[in-house]
SEMARMAR-561757 format. One line per field, with one value per residue (C-alpha): residue number from 1; residue in three letters; chain; y, x, z. Coordinates in steps of 0.02 Angstrom, whole numbers, plus 32768, in hexadecimal, padded with zeros to 4 digits. Example, Ala and Ser with C-alpha at 12.3 -4.5 7.8 and 13.67 -1.06 7.14 Angstrom:
// residues 2
n = [1_2]
res = [ALA_SER]
chain = [A_A]
c2 = [7F1F_7FCB]
c1 = [8267_82AC]
c3 = [8186_8165]
END
This chain:
// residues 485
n = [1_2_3_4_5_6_7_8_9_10_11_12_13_14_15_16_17_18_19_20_21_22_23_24_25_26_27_28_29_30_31_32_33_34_35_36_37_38_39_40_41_42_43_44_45_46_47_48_49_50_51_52_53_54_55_56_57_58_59_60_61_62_63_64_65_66_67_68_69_70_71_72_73_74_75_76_77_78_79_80_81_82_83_84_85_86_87_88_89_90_91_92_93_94_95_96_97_98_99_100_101_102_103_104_105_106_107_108_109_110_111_112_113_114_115_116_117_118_119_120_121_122_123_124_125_126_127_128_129_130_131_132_133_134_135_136_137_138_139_140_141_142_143_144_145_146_147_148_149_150_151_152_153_154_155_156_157_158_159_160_161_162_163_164_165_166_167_168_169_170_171_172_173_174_175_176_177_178_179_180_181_182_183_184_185_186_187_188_189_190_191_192_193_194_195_196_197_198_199_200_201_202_203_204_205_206_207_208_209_210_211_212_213_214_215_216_217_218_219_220_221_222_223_224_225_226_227_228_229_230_231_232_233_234_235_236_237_238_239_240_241_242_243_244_245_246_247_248_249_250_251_252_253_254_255_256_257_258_259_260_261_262_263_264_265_266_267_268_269_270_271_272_273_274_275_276_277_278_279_280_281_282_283_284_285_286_287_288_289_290_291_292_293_294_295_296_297_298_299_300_301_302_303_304_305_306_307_308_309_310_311_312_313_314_315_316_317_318_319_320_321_322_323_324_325_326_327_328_329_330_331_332_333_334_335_336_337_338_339_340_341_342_343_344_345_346_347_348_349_350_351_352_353_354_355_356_357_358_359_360_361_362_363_364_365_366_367_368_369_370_371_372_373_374_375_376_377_378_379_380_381_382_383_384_385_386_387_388_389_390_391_392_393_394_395_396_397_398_399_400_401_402_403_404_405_406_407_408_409_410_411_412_413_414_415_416_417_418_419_420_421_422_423_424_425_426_427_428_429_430_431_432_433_434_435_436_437_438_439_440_441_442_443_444_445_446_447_448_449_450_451_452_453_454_455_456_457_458_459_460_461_462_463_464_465_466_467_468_469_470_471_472_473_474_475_476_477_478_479_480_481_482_483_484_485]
res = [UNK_UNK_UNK_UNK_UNK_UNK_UNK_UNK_UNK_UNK_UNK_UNK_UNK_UNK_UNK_UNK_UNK_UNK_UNK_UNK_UNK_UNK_UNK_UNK_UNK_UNK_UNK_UNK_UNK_UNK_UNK_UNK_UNK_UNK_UNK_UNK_UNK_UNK_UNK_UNK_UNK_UNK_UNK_UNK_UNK_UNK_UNK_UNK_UNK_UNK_UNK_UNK_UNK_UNK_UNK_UNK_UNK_UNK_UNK_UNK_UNK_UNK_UNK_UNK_UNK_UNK_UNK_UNK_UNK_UNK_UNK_UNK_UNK_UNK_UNK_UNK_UNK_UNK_UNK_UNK_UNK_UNK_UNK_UNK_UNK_UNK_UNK_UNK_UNK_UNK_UNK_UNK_UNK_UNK_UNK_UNK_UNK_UNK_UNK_UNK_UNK_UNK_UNK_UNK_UNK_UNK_UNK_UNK_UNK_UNK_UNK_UNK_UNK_UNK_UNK_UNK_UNK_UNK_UNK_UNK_UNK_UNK_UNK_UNK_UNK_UNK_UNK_UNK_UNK_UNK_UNK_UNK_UNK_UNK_UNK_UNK_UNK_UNK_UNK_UNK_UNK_UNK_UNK_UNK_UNK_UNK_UNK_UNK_UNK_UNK_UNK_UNK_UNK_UNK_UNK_UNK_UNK_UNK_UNK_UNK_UNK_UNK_UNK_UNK_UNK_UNK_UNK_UNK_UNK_UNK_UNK_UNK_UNK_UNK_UNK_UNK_UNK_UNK_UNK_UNK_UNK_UNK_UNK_UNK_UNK_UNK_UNK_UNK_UNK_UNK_UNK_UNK_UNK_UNK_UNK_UNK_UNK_UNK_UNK_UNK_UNK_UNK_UNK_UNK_UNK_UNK_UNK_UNK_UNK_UNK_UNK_UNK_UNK_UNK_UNK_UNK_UNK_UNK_UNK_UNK_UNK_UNK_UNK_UNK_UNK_UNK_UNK_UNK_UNK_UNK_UNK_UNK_UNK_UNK_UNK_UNK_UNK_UNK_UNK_UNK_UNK_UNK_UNK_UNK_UNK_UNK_UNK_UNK_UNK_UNK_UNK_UNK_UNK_UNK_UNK_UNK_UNK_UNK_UNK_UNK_UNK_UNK_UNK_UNK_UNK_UNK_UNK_UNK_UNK_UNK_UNK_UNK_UNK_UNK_UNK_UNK_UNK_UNK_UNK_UNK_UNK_UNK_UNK_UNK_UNK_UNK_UNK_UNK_UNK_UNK_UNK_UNK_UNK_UNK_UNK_UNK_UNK_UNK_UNK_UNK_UNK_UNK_UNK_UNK_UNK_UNK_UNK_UNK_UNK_UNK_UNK_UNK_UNK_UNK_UNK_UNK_UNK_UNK_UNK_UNK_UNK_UNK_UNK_UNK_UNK_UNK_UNK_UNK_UNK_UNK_UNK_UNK_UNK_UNK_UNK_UNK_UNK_UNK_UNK_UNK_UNK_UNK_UNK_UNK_UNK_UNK_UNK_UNK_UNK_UNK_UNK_UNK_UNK_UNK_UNK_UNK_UNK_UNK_UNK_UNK_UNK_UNK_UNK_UNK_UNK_UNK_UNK_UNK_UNK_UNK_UNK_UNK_UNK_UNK_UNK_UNK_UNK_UNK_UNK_UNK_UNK_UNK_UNK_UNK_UNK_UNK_UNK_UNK_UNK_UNK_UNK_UNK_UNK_UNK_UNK_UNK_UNK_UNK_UNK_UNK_UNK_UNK_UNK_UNK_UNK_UNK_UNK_UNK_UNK_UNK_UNK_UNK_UNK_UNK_UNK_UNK_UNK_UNK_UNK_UNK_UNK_UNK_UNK_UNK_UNK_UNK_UNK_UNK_UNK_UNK_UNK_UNK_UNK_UNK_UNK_UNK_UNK_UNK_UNK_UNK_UNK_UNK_UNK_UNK_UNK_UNK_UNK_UNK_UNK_UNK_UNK_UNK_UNK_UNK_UNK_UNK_UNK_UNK_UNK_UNK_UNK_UNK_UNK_UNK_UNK_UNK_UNK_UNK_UNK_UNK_UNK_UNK_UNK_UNK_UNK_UNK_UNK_UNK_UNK_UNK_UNK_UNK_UNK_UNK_UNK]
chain = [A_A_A_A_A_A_A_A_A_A_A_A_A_A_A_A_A_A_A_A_A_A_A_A_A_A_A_A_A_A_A_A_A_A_A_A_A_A_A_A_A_A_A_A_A_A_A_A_A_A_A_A_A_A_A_A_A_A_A_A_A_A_A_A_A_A_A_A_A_A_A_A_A_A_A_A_A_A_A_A_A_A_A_A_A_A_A_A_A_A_A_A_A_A_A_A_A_A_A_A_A_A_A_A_A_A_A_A_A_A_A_A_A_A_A_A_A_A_A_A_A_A_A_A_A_A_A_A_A_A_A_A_A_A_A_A_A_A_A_A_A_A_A_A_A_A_A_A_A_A_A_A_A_A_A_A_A_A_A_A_A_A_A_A_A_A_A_A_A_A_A_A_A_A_A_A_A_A_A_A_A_A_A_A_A_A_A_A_A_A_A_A_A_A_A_A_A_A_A_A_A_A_A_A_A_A_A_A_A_A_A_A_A_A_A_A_A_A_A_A_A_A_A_A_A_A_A_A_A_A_A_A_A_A_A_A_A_A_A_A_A_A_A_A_A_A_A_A_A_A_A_A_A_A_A_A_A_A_A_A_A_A_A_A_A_A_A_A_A_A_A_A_A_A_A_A_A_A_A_A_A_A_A_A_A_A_A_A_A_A_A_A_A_A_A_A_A_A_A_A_A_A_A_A_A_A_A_A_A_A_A_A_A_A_A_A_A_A_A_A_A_A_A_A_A_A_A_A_A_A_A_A_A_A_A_A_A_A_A_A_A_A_A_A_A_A_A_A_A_A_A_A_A_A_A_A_A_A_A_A_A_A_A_A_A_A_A_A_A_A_A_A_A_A_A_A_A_A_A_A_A_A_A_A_A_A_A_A_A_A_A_A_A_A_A_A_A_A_A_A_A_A_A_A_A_A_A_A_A_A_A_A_A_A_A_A_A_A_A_A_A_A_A_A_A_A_A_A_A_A_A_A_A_A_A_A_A_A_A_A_A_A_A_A_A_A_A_A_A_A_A_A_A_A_A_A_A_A_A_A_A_A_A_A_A_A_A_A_A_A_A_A_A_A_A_A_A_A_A_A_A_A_A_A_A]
c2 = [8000_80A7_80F9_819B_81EC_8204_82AF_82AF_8234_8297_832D_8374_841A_842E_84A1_8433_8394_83F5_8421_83C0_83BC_8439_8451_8495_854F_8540_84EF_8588_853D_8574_8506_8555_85B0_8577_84CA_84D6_8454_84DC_8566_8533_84F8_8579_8552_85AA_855E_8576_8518_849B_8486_8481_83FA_839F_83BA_837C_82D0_82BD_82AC_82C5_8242_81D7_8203_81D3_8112_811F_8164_80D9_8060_7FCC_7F5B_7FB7_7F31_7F38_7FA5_7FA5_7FBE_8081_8066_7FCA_8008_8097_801C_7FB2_8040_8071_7FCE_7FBA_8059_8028_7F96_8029_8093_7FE5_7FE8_809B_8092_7FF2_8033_80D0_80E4_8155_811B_8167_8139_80CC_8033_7FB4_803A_805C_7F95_7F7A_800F_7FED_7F38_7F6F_7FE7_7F69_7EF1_7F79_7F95_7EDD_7ED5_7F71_7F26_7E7D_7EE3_7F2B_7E95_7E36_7EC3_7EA9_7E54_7E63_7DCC_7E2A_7E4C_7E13_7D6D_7CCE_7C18_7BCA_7B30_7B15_7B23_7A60_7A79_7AF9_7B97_7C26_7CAC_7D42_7DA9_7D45_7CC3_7C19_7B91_7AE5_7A7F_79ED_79ED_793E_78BF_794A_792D_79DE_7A5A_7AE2_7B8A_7C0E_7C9B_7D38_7DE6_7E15_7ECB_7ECE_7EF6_7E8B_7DDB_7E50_7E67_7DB4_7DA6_7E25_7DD7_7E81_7E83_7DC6_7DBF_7E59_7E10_7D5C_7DB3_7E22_7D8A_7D0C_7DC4_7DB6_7CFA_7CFF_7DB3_7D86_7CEA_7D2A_7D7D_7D12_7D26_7D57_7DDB_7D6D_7DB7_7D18_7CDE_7C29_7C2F_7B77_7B7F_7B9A_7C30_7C8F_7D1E_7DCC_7DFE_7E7C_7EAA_7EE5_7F47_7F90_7FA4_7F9E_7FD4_8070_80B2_8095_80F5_8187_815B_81FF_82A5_833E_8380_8345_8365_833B_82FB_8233_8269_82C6_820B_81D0_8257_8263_81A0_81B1_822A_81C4_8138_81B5_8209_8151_8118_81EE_81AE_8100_814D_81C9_814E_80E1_8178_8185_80CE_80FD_817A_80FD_8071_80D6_812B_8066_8047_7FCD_7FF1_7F5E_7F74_8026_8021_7F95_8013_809F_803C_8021_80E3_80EF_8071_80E5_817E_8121_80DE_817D_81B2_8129_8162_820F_81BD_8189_822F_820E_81A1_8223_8268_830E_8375_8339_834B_83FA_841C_83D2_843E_84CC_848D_847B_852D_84F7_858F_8599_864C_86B5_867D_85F2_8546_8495_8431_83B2_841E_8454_83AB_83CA_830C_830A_83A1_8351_82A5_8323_8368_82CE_8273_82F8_830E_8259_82BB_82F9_8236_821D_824C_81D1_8135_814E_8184_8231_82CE_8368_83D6_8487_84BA_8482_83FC_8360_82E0_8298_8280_8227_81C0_8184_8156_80E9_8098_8086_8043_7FD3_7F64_7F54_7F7B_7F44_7F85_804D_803C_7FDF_8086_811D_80D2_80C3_8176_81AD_8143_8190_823E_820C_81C7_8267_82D8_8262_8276_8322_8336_82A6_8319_83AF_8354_830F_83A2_83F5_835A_835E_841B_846D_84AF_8576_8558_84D3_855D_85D8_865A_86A4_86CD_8625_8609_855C_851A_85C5_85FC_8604_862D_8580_8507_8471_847B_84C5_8412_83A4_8415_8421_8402_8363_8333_82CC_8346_82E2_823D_828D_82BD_8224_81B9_823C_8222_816F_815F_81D6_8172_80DA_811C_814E_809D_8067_80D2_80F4_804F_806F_7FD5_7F1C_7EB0_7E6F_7F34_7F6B_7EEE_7EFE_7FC0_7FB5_7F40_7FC6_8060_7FF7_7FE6_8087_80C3_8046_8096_8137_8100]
c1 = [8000_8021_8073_8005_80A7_80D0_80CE_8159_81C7_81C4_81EA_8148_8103_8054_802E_807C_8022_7F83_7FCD_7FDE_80A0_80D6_8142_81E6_81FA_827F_8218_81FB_8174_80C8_801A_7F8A_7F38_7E87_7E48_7D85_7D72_7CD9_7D47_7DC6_7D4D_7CDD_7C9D_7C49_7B8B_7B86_7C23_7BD8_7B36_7BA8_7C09_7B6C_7B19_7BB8_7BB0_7AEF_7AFB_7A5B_7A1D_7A9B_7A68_79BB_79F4_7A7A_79E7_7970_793A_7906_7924_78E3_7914_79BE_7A1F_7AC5_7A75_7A9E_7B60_7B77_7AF3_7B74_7BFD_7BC9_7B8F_7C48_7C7F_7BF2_7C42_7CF1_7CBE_7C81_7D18_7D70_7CFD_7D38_7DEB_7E07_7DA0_7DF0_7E2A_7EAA_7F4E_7FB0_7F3A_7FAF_7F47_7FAA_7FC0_7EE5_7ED8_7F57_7EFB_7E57_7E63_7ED3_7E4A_7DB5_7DF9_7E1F_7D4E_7D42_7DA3_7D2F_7C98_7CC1_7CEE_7C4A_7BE8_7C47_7C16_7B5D_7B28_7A5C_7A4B_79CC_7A3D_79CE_7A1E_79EC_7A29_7A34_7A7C_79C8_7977_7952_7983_78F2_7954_78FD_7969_792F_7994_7A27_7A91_7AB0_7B26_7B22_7BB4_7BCA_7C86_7CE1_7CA3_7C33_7B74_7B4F_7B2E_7B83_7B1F_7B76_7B16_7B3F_7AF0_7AB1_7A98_7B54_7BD9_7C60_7BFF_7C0E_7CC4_7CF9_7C99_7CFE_7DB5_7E1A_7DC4_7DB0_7E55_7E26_7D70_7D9F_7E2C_7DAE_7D30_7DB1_7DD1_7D1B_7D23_7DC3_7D93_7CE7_7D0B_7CF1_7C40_7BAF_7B76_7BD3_7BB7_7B65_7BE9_7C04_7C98_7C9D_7C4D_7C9F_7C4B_7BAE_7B87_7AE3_7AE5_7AC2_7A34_7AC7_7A3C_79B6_7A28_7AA1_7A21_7AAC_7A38_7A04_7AB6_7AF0_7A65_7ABA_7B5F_7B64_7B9B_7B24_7BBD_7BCA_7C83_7CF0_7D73_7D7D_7DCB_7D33_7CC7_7D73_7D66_7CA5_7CA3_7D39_7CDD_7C55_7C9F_7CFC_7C3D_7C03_7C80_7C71_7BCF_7BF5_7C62_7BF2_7B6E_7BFA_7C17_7B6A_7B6E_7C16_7BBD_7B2A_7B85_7BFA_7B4E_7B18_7BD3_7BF0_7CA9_7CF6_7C78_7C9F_7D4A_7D43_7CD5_7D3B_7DD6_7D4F_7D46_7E17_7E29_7D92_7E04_7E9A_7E0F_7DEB_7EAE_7EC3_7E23_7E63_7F14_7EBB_7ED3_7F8D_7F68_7EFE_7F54_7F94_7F62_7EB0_7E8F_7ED8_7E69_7DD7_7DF6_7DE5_7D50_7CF5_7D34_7D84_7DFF_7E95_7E7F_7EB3_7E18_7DE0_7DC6_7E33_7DB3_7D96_7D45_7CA1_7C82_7C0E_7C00_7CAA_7CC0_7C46_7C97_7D31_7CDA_7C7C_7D2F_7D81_7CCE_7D06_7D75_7CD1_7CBC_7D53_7D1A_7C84_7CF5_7D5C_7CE1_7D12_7CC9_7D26_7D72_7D2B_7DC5_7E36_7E88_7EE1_7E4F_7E26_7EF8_7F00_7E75_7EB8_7F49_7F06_7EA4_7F38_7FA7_7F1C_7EE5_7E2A_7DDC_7E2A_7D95_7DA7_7E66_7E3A_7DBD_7E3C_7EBA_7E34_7E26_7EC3_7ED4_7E4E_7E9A_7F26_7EEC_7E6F_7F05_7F57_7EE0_7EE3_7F97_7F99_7F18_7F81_8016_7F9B_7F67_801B_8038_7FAE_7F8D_804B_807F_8053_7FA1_7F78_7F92_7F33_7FA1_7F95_8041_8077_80F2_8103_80B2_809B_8034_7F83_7F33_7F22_7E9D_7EF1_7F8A_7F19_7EAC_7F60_7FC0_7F36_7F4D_7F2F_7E8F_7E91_7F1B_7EDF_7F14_7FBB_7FE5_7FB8_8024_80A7_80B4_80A9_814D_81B5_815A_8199_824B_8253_8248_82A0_8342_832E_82D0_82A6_827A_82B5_823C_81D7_81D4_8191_8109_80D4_80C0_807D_7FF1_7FD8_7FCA_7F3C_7EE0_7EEA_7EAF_7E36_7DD5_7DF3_7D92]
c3 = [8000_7FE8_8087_80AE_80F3_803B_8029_80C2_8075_7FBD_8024_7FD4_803D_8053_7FD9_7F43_7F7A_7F30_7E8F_7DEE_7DC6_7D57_7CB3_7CCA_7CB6_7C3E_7BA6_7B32_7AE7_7B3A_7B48_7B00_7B8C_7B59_7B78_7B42_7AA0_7A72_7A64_7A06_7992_795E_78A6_7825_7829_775B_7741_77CD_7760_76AE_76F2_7739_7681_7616_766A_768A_7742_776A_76F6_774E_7801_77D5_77B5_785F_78C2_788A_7907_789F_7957_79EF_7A55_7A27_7A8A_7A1F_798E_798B_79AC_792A_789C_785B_787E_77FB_777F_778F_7755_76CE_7689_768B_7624_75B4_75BA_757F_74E1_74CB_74EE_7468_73F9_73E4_7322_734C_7310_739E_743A_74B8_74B7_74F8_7599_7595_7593_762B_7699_767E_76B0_7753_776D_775B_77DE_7850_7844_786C_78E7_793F_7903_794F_79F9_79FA_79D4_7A5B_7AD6_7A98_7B2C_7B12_7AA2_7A4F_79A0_7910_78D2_7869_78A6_7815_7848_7881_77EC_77D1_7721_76EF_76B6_7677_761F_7678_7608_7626_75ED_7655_765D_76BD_76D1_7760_7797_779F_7814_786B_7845_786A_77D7_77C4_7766_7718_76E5_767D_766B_75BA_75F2_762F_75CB_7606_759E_7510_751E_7533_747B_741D_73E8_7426_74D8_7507_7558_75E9_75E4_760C_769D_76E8_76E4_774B_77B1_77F9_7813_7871_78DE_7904_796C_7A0D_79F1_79ED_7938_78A4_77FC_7778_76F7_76A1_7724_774B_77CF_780E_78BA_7889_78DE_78D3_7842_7877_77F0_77B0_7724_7784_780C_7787_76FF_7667_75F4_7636_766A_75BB_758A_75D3_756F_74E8_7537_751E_74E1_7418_73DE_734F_73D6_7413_74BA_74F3_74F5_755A_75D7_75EF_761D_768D_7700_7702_774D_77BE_77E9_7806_7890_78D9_78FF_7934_79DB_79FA_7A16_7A80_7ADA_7B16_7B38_7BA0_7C06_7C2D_7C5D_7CD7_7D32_7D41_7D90_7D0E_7CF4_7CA1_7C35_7C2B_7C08_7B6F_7B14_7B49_7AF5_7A4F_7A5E_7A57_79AB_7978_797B_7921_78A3_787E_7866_77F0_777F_777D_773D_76A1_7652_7657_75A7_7560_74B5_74F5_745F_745F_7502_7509_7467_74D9_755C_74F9_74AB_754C_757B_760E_7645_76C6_76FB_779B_7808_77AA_77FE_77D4_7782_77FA_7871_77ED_7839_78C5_790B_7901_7967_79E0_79E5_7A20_7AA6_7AFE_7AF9_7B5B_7BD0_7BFF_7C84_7CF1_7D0F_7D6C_7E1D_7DFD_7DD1_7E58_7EE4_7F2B_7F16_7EC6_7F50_7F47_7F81_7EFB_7F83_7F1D_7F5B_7EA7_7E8B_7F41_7F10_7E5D_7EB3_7F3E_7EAE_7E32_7EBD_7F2B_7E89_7EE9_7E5F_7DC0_7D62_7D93_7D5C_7CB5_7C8A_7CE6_7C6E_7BE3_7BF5_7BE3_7B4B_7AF8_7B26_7AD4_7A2D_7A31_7A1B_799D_793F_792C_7923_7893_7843_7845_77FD_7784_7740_7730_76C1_764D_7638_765E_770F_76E1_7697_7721_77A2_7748_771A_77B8_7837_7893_7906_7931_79BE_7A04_79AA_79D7_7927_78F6_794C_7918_797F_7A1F_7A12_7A23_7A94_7B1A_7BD6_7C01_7C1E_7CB1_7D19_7DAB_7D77_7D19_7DD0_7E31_7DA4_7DA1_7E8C_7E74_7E0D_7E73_7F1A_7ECE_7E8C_7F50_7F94_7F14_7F2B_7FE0_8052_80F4_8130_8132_80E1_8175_81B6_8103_80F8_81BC_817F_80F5_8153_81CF_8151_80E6_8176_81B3_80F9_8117_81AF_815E_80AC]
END
């Protein structure tokens, strides 16, 4: 246990033992004084409602809104999550199909398949977390040999010596059958397929996108939650232009719109399951939430392989400008803006997971508490989620910064900052670097990690005690912190 005479042995004074540790004075590089997500990002509402228009979002929050299953509660997190992936198998279509001699194929192929199984692998963590057995699903391995097509195609096979069927079945409104079909996709199809066969053996049903299927799992009715047919009805841009790019880039930020929505919903499932004190529970969505963010990174990466001259030509098509003043693009996104904010509002939950009440006074109770909690191991569950936290702080801000690099890339350092005066990280003009070079969110937990070590480096470097003294004391300070809990 943690000896409360800590603060004595550190040679810490009173009045630093209620501080967060600082930064050294000598670092000439300053922190952005502000810290409110809504501040920072302060958007024009008409390019808001442009950017909505260009990629028919609203027609596309109408199908992630829809509750087809009312007695499915995780139908709101993993409906978008597979209207993502239904629209990568799109973007596949797209990015082979492209007749430009110069378009980086080969490179489109290899992404887009990484990128597909990094959806599976979310998907499959959601559906394992899907604990309310109430996901709509098919058994078709009790079908007694009457199998209707449904709007579907079926196989039966009967593996060696087992008498048990075994019933593939494949979407016809999906994309990914399609794929397999046509001779320049079937090798990514036929991957992505034995992808969703191999990551969806720990949830209790599987896709129904033509995978094997070998342990004859129920098949999710992937038709009727995704509905294929009516998100590739939303497939052509408003937008008509003489340039191929502009198809490549509308269907890229649809998938990146789908999965926005996807951890927003998680988040409010986060929120829920914390005010129920379900904390392992908690925490594995609040590690979904972290992959989310990287997801995200990785879509955003796609317009690495976009041909630079046509997507600058695009750019100016859609009369997107850099000026003094002007907004990075990214942020005319208002769910993503929100997604921003509810990820860094994780912070107010804190004092609730670990069972104290802010002091008024500004007194280090919360830090105390993380670190009786971090060092105790009582309750593995509050640790998993604290640490959750932090790691969604953390991919929060990659993103961002991966953004800003991203944009330097693709557009040229000058016009990605606008025009305007920049001076490195001190500047304040740009938002971008303000979202990655924030405080840190949880200042409390920095702290009580930041005490531990040097607590630790202390005993380490300087014992006090033989063995049997040490653990005799350390019996007698965990029960005094015992009586005072």
């Amino acid at each position: 246990m943690i000896d409360l005479d800590w603060k004595n042995k550190m040679g810490v004074t009173p009045d630093m033992s209620g501080k967060s540790p600082k930064l050294s004075n000598n670092s000439h590089r300053s922190v952005p004084l502000s810290s409110r997500v809504g501040d920072l990002l302060q958007t024009s509402p008409s390019a808001n409602l442009a950017y909505e228009q260009y990629l028919r979002l609203p027609d596309l929050a109408r199908l992630w809104s829809s509750k087809d299953f009312p007695s499915w509660s995780s139908e709101t997190v993993i409906k978008p999550a597979l209207q993502g992936l239904e629209i990568t198998f799109r973007l596949i279509s797209i990015a082979l199909s492209d007749p430009r001699p110069y378009s980086n194929r080969c490179e489109w192929e290899r992404r887009l398949e990484s990128l597909s199984v990094h959806q599976i692998e979310l998907i499959a963590g959601l559906c394992e977390g899907d604990e309310s057995g109430s996901a709509p699903t098919v058994d078709l391995s009790r079908s007694n040999g009457v199998l209707a097509r449904d709007g579907s195609s079926r196989e039966v096979w009967t593996l060696p010596g087992e008498t048990l069927s075994v019933v593939s079945r494949s979407s016809e409104a999906s994309l990914l059958p399609r794929l397999a079909t046509w001779q320049r996709s079937e090798g990514v199809a036929q991957r992505i397929a034995f992808a969703i066969e191999c990551l969806m053996q720990r949830s209790a049903y599987t896709l129904g996108l033509g995978e094997p299927n070998l342990s004859g799992k129920p098949n999710l009715e992937y038709d009727l939650v995704c509905r294929p047919s009516d998100l590739h009805s939303l497939k052509k841009s408003p937008k008509s232009l003489e340039n191929y790019e502009n198809e490549i880039v509308f269907t890229t930020h649809q998938i990146l719109e789908s999965w926005i929505r996807s951890g927003r919903e998680l988040l409010c499932r986060i929120e829920g399951r914390i005010e129920a004190r379900e904390f392992d529970k908690a925490s594995g969505d609040c590690w979904i939430l972290e992959r989310i963010w990287k997801l995200m990174s990785e879509i955003e990466d796609l317009h690495l392989l976009m041909d630079p001259d046509d997507f600058l030509r695009l750019k100016s098509q859609l009369c997107i400008k850099s000026t003094a003043g002007s907004e990075p693009f990214c942020f005319r996104s208002t769910a993503l803006i929100e997604m921003a904010r509810s990820s860094k509002d994780l912070r107010r939950r804190v004092p609730e997971v670990l069972g104290v009440e802010v002091d008024p006074k500004g007194g280090p109770r919360i830090q105390e508490a993380a670190m009786k909690a971090l060092h105790r191991k009582r309750d593995v569950g509050k640790i998993h989620l604290l640490q959750a936290f932090q790691a969604t702080e953390a991919a929060t801000k990659r993103f961002f910064y991966a953004y800003w690099q991203l944009i330097m890339v693709v557009i040229g350092s000058l016009e990605a900052k606008g025009n305007r005066a920049f001076i490195g990280f001190e500047g304040e003009s740009d938002p971008l670097p303000q979202m990655f070079l924030e405080p840190p969110y949880y200042p409390s937990l920095d702290a009580a990690k930041t005490f531990l070590g040097d607590f630790w480096q202390h005993e380490m470097v300087n014992p006090t005690r033989s063995g049997s003294e040490s653990r005799k004391h350390r019996h007698d300070t965990e029960m005094r912190d015992g009586e005072r809990d």
